[in-house]
N, CA, C, O and CB atoms as a CASP TS submission, in Angstrom:
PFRMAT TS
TARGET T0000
AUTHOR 0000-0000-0000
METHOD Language model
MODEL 1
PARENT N/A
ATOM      1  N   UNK     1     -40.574  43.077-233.096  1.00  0.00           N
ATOM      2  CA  UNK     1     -40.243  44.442-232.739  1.00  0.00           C
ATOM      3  C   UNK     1     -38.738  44.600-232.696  1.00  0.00           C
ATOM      4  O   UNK     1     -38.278  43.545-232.260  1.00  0.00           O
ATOM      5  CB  UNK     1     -40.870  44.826-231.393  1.00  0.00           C
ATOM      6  N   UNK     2     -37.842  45.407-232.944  1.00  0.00           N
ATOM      7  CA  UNK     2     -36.831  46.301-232.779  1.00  0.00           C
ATOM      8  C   UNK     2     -36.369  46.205-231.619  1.00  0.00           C
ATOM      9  O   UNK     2     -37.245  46.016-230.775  1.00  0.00           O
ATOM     10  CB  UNK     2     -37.120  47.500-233.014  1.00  0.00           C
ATOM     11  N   UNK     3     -34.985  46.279-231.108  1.00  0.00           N
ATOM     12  CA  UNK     3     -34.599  46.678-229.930  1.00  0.00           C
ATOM     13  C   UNK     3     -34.456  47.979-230.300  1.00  0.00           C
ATOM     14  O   UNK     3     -34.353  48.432-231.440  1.00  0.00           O
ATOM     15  CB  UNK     3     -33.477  46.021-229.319  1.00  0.00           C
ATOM     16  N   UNK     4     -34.458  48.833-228.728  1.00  0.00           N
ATOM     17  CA  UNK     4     -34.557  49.963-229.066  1.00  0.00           C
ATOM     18  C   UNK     4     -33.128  50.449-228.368  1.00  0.00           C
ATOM     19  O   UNK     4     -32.908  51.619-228.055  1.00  0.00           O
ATOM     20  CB  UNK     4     -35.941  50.584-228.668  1.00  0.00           C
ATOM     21  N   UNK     5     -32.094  49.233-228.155  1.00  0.00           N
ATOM     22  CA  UNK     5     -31.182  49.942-227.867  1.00  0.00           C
ATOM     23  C   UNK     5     -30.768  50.051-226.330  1.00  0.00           C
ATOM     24  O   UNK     5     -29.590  50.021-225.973  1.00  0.00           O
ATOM     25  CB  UNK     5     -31.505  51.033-228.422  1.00  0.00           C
ATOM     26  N   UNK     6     -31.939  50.193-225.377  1.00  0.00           N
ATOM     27  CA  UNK     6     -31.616  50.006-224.246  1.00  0.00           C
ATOM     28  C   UNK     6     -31.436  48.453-223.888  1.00  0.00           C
ATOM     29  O   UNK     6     -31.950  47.526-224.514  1.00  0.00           O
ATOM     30  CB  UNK     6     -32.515  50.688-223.525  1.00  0.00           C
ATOM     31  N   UNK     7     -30.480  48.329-222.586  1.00  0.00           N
ATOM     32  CA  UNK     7     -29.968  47.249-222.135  1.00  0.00           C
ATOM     33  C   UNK     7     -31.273  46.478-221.450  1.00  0.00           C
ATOM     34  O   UNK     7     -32.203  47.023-220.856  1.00  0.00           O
ATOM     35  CB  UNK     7     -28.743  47.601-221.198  1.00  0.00           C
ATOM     36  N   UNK     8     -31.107  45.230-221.668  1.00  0.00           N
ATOM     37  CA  UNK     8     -32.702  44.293-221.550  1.00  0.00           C
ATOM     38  C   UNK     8     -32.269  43.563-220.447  1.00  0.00           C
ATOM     39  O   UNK     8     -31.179  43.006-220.578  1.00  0.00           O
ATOM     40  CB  UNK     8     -33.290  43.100-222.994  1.00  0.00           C
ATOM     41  N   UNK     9     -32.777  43.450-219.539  1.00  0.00           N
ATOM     42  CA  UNK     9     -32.627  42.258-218.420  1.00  0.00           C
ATOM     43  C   UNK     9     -33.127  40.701-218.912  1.00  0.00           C
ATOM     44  O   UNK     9     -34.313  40.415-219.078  1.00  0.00           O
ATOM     45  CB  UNK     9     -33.627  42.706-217.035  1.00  0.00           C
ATOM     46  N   UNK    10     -31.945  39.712-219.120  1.00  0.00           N
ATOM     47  CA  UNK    10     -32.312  38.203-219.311  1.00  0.00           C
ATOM     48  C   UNK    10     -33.528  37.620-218.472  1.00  0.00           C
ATOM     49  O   UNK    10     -33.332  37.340-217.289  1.00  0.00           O
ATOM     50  CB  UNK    10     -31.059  37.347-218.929  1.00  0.00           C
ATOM     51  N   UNK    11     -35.006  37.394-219.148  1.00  0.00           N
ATOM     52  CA  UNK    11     -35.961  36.784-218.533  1.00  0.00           C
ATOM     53  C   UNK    11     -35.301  35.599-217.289  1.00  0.00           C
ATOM     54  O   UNK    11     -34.518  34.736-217.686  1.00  0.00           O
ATOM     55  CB  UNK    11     -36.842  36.149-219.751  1.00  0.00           C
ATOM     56  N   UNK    12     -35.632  35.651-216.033  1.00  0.00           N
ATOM     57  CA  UNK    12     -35.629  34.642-215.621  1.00  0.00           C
ATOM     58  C   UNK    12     -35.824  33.323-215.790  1.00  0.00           C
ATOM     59  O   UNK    12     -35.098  32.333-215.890  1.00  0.00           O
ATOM     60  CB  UNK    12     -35.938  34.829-215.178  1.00  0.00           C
ATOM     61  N   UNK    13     -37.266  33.600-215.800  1.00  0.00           N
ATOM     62  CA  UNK    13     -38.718  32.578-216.578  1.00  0.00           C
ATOM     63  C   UNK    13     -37.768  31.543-217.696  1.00  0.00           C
ATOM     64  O   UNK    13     -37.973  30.337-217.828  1.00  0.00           O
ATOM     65  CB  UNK    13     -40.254  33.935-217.856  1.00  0.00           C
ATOM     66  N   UNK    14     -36.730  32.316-218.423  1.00  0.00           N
ATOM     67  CA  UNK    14     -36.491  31.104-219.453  1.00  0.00           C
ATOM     68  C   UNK    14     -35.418  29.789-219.048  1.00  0.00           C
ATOM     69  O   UNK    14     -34.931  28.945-219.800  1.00  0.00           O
ATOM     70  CB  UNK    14     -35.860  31.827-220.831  1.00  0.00           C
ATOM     71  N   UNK    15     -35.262  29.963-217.618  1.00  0.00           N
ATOM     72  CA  UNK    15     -34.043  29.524-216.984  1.00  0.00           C
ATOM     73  C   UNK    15     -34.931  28.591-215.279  1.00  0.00           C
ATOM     74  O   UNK    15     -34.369  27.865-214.460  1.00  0.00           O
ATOM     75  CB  UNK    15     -32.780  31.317-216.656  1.00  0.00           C
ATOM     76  N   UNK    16     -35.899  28.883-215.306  1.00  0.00           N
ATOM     77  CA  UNK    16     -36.652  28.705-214.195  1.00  0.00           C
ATOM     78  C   UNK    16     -36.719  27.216-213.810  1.00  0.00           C
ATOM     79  O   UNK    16     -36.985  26.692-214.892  1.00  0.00           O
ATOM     80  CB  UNK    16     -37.968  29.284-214.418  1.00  0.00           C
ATOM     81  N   UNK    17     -36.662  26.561-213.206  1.00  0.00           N
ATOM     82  CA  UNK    17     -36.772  25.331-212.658  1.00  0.00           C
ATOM     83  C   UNK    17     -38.182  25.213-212.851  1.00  0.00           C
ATOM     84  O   UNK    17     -38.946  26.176-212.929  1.00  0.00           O
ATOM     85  CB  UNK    17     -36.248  25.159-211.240  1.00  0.00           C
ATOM     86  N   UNK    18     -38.631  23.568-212.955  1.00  0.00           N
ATOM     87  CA  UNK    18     -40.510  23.387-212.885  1.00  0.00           C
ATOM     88  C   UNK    18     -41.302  23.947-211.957  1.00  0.00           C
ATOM     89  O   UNK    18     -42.445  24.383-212.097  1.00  0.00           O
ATOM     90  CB  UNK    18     -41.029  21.996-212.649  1.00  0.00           C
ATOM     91  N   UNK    19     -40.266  23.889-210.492  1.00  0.00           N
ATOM     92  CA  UNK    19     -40.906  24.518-209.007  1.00  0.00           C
ATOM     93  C   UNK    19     -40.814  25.616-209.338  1.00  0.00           C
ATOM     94  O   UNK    19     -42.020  25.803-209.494  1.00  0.00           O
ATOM     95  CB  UNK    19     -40.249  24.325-207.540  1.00  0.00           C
ATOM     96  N   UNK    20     -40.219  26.872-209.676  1.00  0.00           N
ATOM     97  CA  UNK    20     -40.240  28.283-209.015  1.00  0.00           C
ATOM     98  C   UNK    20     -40.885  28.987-210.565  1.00  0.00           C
ATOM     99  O   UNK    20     -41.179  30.183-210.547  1.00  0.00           O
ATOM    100  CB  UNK    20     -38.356  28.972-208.323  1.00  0.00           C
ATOM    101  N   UNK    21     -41.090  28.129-211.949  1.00  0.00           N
ATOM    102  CA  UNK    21     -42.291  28.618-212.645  1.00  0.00           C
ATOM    103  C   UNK    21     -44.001  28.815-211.935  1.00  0.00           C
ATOM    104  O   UNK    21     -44.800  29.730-211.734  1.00  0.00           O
ATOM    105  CB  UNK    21     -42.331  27.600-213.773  1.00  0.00           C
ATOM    106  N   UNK    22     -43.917  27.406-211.749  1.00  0.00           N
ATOM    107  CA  UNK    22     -45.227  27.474-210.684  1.00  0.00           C
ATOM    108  C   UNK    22     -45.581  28.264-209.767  1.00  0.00           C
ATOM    109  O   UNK    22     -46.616  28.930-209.789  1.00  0.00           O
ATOM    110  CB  UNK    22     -45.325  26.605-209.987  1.00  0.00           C
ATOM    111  N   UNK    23     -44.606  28.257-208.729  1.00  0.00           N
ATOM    112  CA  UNK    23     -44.848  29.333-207.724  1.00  0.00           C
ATOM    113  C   UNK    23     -43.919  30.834-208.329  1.00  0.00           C
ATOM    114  O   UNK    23     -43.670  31.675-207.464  1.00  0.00           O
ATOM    115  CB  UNK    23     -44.229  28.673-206.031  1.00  0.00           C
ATOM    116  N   UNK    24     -43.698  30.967-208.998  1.00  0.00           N
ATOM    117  CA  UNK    24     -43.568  32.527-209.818  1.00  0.00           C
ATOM    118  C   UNK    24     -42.207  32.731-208.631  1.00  0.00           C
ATOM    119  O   UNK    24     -41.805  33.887-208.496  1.00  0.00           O
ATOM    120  CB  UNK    24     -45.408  34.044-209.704  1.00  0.00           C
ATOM    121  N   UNK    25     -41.648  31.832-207.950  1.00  0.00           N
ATOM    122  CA  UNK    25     -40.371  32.234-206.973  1.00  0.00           C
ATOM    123  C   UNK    25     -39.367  33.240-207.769  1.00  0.00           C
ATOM    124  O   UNK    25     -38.766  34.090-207.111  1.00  0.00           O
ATOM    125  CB  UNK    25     -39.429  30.755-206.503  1.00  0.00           C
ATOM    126  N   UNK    26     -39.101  33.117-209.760  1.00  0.00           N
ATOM    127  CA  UNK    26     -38.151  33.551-210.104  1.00  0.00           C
ATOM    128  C   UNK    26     -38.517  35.593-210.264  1.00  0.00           C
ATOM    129  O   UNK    26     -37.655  36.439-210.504  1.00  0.00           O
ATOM    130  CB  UNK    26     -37.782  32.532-211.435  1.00  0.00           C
ATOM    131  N   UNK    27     -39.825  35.818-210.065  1.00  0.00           N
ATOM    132  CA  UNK    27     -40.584  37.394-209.674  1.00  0.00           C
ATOM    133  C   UNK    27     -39.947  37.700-208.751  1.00  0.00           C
ATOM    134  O   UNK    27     -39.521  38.816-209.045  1.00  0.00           O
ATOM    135  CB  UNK    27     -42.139  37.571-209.231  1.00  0.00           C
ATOM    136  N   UNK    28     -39.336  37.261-207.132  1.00  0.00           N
ATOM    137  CA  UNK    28     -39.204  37.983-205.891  1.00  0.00           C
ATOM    138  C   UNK    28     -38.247  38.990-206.283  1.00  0.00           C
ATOM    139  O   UNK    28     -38.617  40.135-206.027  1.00  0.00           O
ATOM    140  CB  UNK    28     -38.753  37.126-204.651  1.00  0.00           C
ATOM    141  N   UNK    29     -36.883  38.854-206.947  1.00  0.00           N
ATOM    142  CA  UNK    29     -36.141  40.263-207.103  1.00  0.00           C
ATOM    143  C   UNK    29     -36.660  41.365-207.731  1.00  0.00           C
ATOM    144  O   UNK    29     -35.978  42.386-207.647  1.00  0.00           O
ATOM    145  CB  UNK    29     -35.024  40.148-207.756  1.00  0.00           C
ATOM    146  N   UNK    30     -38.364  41.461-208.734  1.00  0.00           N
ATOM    147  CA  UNK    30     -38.699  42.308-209.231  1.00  0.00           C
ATOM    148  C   UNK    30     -39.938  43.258-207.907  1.00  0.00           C
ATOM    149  O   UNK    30     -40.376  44.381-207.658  1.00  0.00           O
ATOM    150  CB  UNK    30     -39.147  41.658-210.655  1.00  0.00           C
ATOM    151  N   UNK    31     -40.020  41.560-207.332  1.00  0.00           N
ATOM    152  CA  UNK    31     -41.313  42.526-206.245  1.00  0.00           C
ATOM    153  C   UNK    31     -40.370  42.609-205.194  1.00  0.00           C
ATOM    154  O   UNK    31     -40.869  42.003-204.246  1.00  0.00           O
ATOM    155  CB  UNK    31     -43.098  41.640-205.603  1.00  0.00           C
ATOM    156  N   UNK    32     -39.090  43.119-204.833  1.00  0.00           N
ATOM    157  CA  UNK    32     -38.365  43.277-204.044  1.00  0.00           C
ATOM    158  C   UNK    32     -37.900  44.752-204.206  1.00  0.00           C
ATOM    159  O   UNK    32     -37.804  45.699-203.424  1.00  0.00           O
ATOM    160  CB  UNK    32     -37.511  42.286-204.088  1.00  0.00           C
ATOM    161  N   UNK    33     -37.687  44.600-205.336  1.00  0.00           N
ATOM    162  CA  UNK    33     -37.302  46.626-206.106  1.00  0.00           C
ATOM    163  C   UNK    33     -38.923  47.379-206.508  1.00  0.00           C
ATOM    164  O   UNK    33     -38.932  48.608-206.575  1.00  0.00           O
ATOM    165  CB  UNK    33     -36.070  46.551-208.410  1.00  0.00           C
ATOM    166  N   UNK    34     -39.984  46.772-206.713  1.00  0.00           N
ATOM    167  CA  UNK    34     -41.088  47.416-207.028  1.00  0.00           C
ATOM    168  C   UNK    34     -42.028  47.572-205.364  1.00  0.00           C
ATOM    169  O   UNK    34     -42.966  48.366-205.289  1.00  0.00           O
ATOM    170  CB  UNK    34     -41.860  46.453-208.360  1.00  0.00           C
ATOM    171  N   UNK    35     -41.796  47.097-204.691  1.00  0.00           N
ATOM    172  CA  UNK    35     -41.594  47.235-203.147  1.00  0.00           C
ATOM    173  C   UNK    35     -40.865  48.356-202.377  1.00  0.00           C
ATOM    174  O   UNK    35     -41.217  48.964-201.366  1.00  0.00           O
ATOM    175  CB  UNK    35     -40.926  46.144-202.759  1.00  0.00           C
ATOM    176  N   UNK    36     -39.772  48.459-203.120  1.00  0.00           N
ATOM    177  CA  UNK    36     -38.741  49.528-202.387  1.00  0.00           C
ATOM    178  C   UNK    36     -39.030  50.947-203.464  1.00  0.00           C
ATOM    179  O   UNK    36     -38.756  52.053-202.998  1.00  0.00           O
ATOM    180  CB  UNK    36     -36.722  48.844-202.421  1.00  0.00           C
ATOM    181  N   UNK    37     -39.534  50.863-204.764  1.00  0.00           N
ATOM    182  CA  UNK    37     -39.360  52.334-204.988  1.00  0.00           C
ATOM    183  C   UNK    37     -40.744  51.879-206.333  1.00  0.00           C
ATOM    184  O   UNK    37     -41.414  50.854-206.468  1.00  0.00           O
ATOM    185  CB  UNK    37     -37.300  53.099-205.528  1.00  0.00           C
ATOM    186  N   UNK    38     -40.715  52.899-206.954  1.00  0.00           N
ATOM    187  CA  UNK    38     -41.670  52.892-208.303  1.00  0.00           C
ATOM    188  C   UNK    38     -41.185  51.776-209.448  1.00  0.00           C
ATOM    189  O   UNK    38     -39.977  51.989-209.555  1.00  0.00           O
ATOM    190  CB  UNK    38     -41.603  54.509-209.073  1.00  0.00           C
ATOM    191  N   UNK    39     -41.541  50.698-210.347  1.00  0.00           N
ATOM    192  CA  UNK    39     -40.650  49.966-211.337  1.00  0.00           C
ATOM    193  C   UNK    39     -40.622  51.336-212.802  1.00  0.00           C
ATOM    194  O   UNK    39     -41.476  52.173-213.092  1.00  0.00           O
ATOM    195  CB  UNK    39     -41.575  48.065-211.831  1.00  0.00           C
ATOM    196  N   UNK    40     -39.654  51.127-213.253  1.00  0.00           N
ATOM    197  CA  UNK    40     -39.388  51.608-214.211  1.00  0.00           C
ATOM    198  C   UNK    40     -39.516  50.677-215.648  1.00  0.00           C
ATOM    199  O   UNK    40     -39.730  49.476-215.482  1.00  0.00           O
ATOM    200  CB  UNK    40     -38.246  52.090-213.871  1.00  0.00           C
ATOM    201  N   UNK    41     -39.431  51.033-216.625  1.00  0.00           N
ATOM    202  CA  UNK    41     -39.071  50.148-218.057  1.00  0.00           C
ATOM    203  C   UNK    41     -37.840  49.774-217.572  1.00  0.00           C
ATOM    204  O   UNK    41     -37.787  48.582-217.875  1.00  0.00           O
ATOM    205  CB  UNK    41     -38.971  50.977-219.689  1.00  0.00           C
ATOM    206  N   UNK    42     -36.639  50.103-216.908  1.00  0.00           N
ATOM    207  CA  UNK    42     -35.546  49.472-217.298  1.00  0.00           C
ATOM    208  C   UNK    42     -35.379  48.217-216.017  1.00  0.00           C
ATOM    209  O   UNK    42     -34.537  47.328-215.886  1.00  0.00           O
ATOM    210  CB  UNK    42     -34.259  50.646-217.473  1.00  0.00           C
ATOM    211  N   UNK    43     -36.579  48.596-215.174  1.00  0.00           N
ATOM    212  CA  UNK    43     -36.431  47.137-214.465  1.00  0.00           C
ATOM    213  C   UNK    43     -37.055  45.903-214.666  1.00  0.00           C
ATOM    214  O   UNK    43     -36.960  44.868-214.007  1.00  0.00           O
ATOM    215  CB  UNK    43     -36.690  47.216-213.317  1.00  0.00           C
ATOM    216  N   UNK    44     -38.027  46.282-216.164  1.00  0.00           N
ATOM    217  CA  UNK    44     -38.656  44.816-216.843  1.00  0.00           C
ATOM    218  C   UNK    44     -37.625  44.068-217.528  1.00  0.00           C
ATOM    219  O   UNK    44     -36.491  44.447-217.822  1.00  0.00           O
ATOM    220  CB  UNK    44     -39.859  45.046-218.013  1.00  0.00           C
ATOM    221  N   UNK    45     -38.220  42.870-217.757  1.00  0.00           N
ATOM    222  CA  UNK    45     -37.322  41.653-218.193  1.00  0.00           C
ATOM    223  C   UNK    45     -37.744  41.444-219.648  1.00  0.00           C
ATOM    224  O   UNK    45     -38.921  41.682-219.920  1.00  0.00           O
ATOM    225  CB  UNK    45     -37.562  40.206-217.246  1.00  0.00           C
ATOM    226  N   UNK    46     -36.789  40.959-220.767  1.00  0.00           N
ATOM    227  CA  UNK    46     -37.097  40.577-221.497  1.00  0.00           C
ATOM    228  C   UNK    46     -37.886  39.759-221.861  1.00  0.00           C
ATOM    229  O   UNK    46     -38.057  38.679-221.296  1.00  0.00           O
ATOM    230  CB  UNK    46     -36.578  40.531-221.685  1.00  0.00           C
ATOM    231  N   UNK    47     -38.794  40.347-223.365  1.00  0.00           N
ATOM    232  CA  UNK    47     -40.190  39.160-223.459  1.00  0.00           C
ATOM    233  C   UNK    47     -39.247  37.901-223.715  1.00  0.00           C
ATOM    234  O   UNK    47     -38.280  37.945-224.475  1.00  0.00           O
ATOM    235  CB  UNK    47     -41.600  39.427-225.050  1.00  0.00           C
ATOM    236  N   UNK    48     -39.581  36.935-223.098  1.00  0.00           N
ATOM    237  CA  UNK    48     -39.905  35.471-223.412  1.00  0.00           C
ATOM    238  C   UNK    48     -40.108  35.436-225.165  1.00  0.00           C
ATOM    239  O   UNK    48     -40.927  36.078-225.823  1.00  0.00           O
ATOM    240  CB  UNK    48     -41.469  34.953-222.477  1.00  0.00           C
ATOM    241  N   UNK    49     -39.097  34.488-225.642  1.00  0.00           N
ATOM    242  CA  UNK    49     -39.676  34.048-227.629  1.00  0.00           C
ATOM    243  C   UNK    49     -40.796  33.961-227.800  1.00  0.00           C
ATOM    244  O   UNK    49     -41.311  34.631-228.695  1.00  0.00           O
ATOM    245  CB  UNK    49     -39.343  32.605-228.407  1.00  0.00           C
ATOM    246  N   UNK    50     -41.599  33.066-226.964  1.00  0.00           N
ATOM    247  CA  UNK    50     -42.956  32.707-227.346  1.00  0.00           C
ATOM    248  C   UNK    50     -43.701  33.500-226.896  1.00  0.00           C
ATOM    249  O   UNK    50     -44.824  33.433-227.396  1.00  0.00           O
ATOM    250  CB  UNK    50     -43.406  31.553-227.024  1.00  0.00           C
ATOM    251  N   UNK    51     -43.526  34.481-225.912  1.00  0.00           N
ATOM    252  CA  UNK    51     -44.166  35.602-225.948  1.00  0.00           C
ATOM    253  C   UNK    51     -44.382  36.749-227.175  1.00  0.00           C
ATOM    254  O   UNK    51     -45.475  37.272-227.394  1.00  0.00           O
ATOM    255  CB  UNK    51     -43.637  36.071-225.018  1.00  0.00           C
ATOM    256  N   UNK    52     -43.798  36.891-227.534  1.00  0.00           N
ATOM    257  CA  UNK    52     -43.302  37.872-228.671  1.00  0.00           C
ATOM    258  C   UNK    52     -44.203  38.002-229.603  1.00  0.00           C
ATOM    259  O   UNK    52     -44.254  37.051-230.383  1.00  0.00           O
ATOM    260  CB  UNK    52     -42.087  37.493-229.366  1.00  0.00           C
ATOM    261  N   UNK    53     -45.128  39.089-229.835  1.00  0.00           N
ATOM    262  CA  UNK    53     -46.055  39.507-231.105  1.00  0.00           C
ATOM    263  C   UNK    53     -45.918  38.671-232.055  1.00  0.00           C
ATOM    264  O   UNK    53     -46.833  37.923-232.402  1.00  0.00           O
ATOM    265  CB  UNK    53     -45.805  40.810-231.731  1.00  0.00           C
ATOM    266  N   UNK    54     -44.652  38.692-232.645  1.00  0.00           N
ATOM    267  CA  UNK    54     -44.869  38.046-234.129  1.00  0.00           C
ATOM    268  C   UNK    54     -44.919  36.672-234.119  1.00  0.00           C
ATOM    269  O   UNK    54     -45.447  36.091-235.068  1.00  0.00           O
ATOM    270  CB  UNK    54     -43.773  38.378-235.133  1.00  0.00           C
ATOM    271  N   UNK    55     -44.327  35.895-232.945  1.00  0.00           N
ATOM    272  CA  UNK    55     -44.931  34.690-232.887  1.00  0.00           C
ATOM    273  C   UNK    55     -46.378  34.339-232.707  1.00  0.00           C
ATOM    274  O   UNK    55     -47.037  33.567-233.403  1.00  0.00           O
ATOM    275  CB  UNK    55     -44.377  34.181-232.059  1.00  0.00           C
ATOM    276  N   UNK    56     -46.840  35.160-231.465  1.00  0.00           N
ATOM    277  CA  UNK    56     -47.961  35.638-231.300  1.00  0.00           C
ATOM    278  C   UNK    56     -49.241  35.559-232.140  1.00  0.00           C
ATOM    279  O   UNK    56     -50.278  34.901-232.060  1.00  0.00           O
ATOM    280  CB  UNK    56     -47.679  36.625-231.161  1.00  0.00           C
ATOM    281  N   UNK    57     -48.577  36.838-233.293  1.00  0.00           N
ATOM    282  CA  UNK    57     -49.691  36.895-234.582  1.00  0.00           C
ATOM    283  C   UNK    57     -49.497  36.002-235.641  1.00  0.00           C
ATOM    284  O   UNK    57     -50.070  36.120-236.724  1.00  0.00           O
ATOM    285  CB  UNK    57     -49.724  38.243-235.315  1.00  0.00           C
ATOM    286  N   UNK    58     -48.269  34.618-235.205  1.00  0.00           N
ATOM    287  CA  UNK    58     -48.532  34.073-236.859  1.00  0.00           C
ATOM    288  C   UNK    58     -49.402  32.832-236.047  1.00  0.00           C
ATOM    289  O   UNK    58     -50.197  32.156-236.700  1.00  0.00           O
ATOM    290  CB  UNK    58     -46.757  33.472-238.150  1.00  0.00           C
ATOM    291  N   UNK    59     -49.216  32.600-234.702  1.00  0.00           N
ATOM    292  CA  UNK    59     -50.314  31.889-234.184  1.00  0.00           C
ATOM    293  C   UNK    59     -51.732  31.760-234.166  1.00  0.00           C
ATOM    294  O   UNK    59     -52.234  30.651-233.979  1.00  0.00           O
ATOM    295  CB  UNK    59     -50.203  31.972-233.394  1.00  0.00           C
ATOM    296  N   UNK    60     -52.601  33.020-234.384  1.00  0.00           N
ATOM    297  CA  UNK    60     -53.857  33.440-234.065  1.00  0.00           C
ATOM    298  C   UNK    60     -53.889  33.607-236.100  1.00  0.00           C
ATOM    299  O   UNK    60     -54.964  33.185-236.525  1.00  0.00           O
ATOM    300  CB  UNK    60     -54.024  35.084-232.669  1.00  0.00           C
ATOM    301  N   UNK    61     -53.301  33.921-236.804  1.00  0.00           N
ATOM    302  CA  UNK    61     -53.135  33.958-238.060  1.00  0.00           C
ATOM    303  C   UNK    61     -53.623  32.522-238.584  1.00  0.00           C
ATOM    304  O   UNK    61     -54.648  32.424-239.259  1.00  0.00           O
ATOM    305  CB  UNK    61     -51.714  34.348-238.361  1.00  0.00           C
ATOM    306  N   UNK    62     -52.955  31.581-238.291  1.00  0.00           N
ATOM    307  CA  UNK    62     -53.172  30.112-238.861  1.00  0.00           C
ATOM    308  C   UNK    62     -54.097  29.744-237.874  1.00  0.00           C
ATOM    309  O   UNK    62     -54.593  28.617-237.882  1.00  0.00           O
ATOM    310  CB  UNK    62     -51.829  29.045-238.973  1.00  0.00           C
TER
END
């Protein structure tokens, strides 16, 4: 997919220590602002590479 231009927040997740993947510790600043008001698109994080559709579909492809 395209960026569309808006500014992307750096996934945590790709930076995460073994401990705070497991326990999802690197989420608390998102359930800290989705706690205090509604989340928006601009408070999601960038997909993860291996997340990403086209990796995605050349996986399920082969």
């Amino acid at each position: 997919m395209e960026n569309t231009g808006k500014d992307t927040k750096t996934n945590p997740a790709a930076e995460a220590n073994f401990l705070s993947t497991i326990v999802f510790w690197w989420l608390n600043p998102l359930f800290r602002t989705g706690y205090k008001r509604k989340l928006e698109e601009d408070d999601m994080y960038d997909v993860l590479p291996e997340d990403r559709s086209e990796h995605l579909g050349r996986s399920l492809q082969r």
